[in-house]
C-alpha positions, -999 to 999 in steps of 0.1 A, spaced: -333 267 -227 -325 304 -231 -327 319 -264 -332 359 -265 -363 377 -283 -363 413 -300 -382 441 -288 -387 472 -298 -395 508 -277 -395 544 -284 -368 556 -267 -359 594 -258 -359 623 -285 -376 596 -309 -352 568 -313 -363 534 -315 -347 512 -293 -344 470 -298 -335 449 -267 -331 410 -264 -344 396 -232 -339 363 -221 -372 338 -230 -376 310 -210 -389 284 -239 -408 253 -228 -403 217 -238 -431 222 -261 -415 258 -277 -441 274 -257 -430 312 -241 -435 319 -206 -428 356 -208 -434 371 -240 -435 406 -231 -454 437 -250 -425 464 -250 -441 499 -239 -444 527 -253 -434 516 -287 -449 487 -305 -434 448 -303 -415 439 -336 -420 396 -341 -400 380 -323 -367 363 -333 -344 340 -317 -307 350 -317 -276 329 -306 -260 348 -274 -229 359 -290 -193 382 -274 -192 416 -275 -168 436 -299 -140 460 -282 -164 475 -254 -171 506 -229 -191 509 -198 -208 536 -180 -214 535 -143 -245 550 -127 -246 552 -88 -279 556 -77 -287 577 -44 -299 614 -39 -272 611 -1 -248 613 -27 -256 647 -42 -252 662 -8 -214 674 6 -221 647 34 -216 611 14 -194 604 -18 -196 576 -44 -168 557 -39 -179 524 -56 -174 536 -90 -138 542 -84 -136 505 -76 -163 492 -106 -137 513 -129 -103 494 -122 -122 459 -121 -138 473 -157 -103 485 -170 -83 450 -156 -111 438 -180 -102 458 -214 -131 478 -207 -129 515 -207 -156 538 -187 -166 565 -207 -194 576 -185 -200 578 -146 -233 596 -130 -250 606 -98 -289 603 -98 -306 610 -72 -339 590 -56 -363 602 -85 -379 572 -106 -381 596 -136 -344 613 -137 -334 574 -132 -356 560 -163 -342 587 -183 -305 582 -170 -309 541 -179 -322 553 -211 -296 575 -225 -269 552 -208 -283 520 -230 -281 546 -264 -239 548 -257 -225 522 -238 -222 485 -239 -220 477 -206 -242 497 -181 -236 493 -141 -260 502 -116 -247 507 -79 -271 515 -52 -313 517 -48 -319 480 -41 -333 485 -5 -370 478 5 -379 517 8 -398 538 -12 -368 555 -24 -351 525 -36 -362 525 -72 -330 516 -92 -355 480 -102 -387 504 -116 -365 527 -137 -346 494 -150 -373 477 -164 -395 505 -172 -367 518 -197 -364 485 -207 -400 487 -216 -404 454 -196 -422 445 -158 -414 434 -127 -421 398 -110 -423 390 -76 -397 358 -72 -414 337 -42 -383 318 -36 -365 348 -32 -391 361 -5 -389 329 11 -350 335 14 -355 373 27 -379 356 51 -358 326 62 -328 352 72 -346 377 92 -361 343 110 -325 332 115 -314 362 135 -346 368 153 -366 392 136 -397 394 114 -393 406 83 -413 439 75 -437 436 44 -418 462 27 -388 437 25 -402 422 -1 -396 446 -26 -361 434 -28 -374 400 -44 -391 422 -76 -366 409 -107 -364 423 -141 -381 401 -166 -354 385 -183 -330 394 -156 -304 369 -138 -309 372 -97 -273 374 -85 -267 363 -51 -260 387 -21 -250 366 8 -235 399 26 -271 418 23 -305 414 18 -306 429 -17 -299 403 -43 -281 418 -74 -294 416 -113 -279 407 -146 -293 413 -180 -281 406 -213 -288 407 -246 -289 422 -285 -298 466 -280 -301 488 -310 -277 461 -332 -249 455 -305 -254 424 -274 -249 449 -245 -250 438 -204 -270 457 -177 -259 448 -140 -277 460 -107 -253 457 -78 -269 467 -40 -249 501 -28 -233 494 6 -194 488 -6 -189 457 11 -222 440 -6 -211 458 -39 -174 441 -41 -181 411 -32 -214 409 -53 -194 418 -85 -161 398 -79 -182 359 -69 -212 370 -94 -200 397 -122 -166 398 -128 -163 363 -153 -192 369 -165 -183 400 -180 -151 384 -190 -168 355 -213 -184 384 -228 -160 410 -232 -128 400 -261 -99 396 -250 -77 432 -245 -56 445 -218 -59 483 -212 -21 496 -200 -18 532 -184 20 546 -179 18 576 -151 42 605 -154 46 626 -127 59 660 -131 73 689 -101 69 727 -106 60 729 -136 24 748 -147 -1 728 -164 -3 747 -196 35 752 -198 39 712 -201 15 705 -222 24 730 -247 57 709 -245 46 676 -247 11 682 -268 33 679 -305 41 645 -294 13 628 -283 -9 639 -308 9 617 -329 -2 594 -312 -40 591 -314 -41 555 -303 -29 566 -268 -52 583 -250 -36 613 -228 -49 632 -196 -32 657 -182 -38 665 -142 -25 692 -125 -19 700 -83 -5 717 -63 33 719 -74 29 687 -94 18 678 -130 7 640 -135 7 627 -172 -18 595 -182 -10 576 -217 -40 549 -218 -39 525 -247 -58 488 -252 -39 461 -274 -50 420 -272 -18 416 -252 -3 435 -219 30 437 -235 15 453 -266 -1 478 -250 27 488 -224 53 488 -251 26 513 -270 20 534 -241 56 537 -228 66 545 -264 47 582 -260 57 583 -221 93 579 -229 92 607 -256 76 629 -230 101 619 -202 130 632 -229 113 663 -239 106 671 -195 136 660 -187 146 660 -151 113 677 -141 99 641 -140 103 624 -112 82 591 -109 72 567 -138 53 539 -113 36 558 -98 57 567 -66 51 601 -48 76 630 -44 80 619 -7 88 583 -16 114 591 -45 133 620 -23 137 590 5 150 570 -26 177 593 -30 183 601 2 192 559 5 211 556 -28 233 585 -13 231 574 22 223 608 33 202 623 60 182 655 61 170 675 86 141 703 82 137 741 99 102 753 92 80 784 95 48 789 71 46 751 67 45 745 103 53 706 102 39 698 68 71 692 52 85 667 84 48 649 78 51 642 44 84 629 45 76 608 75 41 597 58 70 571 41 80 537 58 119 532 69 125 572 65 139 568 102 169 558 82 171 592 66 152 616 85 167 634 118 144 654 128 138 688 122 115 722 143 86 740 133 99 776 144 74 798 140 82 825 162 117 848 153 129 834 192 127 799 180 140 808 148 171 818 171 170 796 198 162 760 179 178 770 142 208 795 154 193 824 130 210 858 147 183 881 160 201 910 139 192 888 103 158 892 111 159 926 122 172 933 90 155 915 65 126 902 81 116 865 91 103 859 56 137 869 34 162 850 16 184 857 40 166 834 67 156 810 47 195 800 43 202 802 81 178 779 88 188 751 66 222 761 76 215 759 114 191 731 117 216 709 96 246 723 121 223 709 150 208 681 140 244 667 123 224 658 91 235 653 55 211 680 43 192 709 61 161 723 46 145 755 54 114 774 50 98 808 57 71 821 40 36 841 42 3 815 34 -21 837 42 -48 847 44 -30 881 65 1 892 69 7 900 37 24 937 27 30 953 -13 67 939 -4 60 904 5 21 892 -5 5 860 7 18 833 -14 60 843 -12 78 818 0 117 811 1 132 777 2 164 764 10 186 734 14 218 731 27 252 708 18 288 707 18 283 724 -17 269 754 -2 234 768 -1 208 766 -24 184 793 -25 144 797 -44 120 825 -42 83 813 -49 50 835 -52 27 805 -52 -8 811 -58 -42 803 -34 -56 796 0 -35 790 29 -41 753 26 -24 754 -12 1 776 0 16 758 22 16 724 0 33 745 -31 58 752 -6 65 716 9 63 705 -28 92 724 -38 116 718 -7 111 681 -14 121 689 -53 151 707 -41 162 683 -21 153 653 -49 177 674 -77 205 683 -51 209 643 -46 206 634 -85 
């Protein structure tokens, strides 16, 4: 059977660290793999009942140095953390280590001191680099065995497509002592589970191989119920606000006396370019418990911003102005110039918006400002392409042409020249046209040319969302 013995280890800074690992026990109570813990001394042994872990949080270490370059990200930690939260189970740390055994031991080491659940992705290959196994055990103070059967089955799938297998292949079949080998049909690195009583609490350690494909399919046939026999029963709920043209510190000054009352409900704030988003996080034992927590903050908020917010599931700006547009069965049609298409992408990114979007130009130079939007050579003369004055003939003109419900139209200066005293990089004027009239807003948005220009397609879409409401 499997019982779990205590071990103890000096750990970083001093502390003194207790693991359980899994003994195998003999008919005759015999151990097979009593193991001296290093450096610290061995406390005697005692046998605990396995038991489920209290309200829980994880920490995610992706193991590779390719990922501290600009060339390769670590995506599988994005993925780890919405299996984790679907689970009750918060992530309150993620890291990037590279290919050094002793950054990695010390990485495994702190991890263990704070979370209850620690996830390794990556450094399960068969090269020297790969060393996600050594800095596992030797922070557990425990060794490494070579599993023949697992060879054998290394062996046995080179052989079935041809190929010898290189000696260093082997390396893949070193297990934790203690450890569970999870299979990996997809690959030829196996994953590893360990669990048991650290430092007072039962906490899980889980070695997935890196490539994503391996990773997801390791953790959802061989992880995910295990961790949910362990983990208590709780449902984490997030409720997403999203906010247009509004500053970061200008809405949180607004909203921060409310959800402070509510310490329960944990709030992030995240800002973009022309758009605010709002996370209320909270865990209860049912779904419906924690929704009806975290919607009780978000629908405070939503009073106190008022029409500012826009989406509340999640939507984008794109997908709730083509909402409108619908619900009014109205079309729109956009002239731009600094932009140069952005605005027509984005609202095209959106499936169906054939039903609501003409068409529009990119007009660039003043003659197809004149020629494709109608704007009289004599405006521009006079005020310049980038005025207030143009702005309005092209929404004007394109919705003339185009026969549309709405026109939109933009001229602005994104940099990073052309910019005078009178009219900087960043200055921008929108406009959208109706039966009502025209609307028109004067921006100086700040950044590159690449921020620039989204500011601007952020608030033509806004206009043309609050005309509609």
């Amino acid at each position: 059977m499997t019982s779990l013995s205590v071990r103890s280890w000096e750990g970083p800074r001093g502390y003194r660290l207790r693991f359980g690992i899994p003994n195998l026990r003999d008919a005759k109570g015999g151990d097979h793999n009593l193991l001296t813990a290093s450096p610290g001394s061995p406390v005697p042994c005692a046998v605990l009942p396995s038991f489920t872990l209290l309200p829980v949080n994880a920490e995610i270490i992706a193991v590779g140095s390719e990922m501290l370059t600009p060339y390769r990200m670590d995506t599988n930690s994005l993925y780890l953390t919405e299996q984790l939260n679907q689970l009750g189970v918060d992530v309150i740390f993620k890291s990037v280590v590279g290919d050094s055994l002793e950054r990695l031991v010390a990485a495994a080491q702190h991890a263990l001191f704070r979370s209850d659940i620690v996830i390794f992705s990556g450094g399960l290959g068969p090269t020297e680099d790969d060393l996600t196994r050594e800095a596992v055990a030797q922070a557990l103070g425990v060794s490494l065995r070579r599993d023949a059967e697992l060879v054998r089955k290394l062996e046995e799938r080179f052989a079935a497509r041809g190929w010898k297998m290189a000696a260093n292949n082997a390396k893949q079949a070193d297990v934790i002592e203690g450890a569970t080998v999870l299979s990996n049909p997809n690959g030829t690195a196996p994953g590893q589970w360990i669990s048991g009583e650290f430092d007072g609490r039962e906490h899980v350690i889980t070695l997935l191989p890196g490539p994503p494909h391996e990773m997801k399919a390791l953790f959802e046939a061989e992880v995910r119920e295990r961790l949910r026999e362990k983990v208590p029963a709780a449902y984490l709920f997030t409720r997403t606000l999203k906010v247009a043209m509004l500053g970061e510190s200008s809405v949180d000054a607004r909203v921060a006396p409310i959800y402070k009352k509510y310490p329960d409900v944990e709030t992030t704030i995240l800002a973009g370019a022309g758009e605010i988003e709002l996370h209320f996080k909270t865990r209860a034992v049912t779904l419906e418990a924690a929704q009806a927590r975290a919607d009780e903050v978000a629908g405070l908020v939503e009073d106190e911003l008022d029409d500012a917010v826009y989406s509340r599931n999640g939507e984008s700006l794109e997908q709730i102005v083509g909402y409108w547009l619908q619900m009014r069965n109205a079309t729109v049609a956009v002239a731009e110039s600094c932009t140069g298409g952005l605005l027509a992408e984005r609202i095209t990114s959106i499936g169906g918006s054939s039903r609501y979007f003409l068409g529009g130009a990119v007009v660039y130079s003043n003659q197809l400002k004149t020629e494709l939007a109608g704007v009289p050579t004599e405006m521009i003369q006079r005020h310049g392409a980038v005025s207030r004055e143009v702005a309005a003939a092209l929404a004007e003109g394109i919705r003339y042409r185009c026969e549309s419900t709405l026109g939109v139209g933009i001229t602005g200066v994104a940099g990073p020249s052309g910019g005078t005293s009178e009219k900087p990089v960043g200055l921008v004027f929108h406009a959208v046209a109706s039966d009502s009239g025209t609307e028109v807003v004067q921006r100086n948005f700040p950044g590159d040319r690449k921020r620039i220009r989204r500011f601007a397609s952020t608030m033509a879409l806004d206009m043309v969302r609050k005309k509609l409401m």
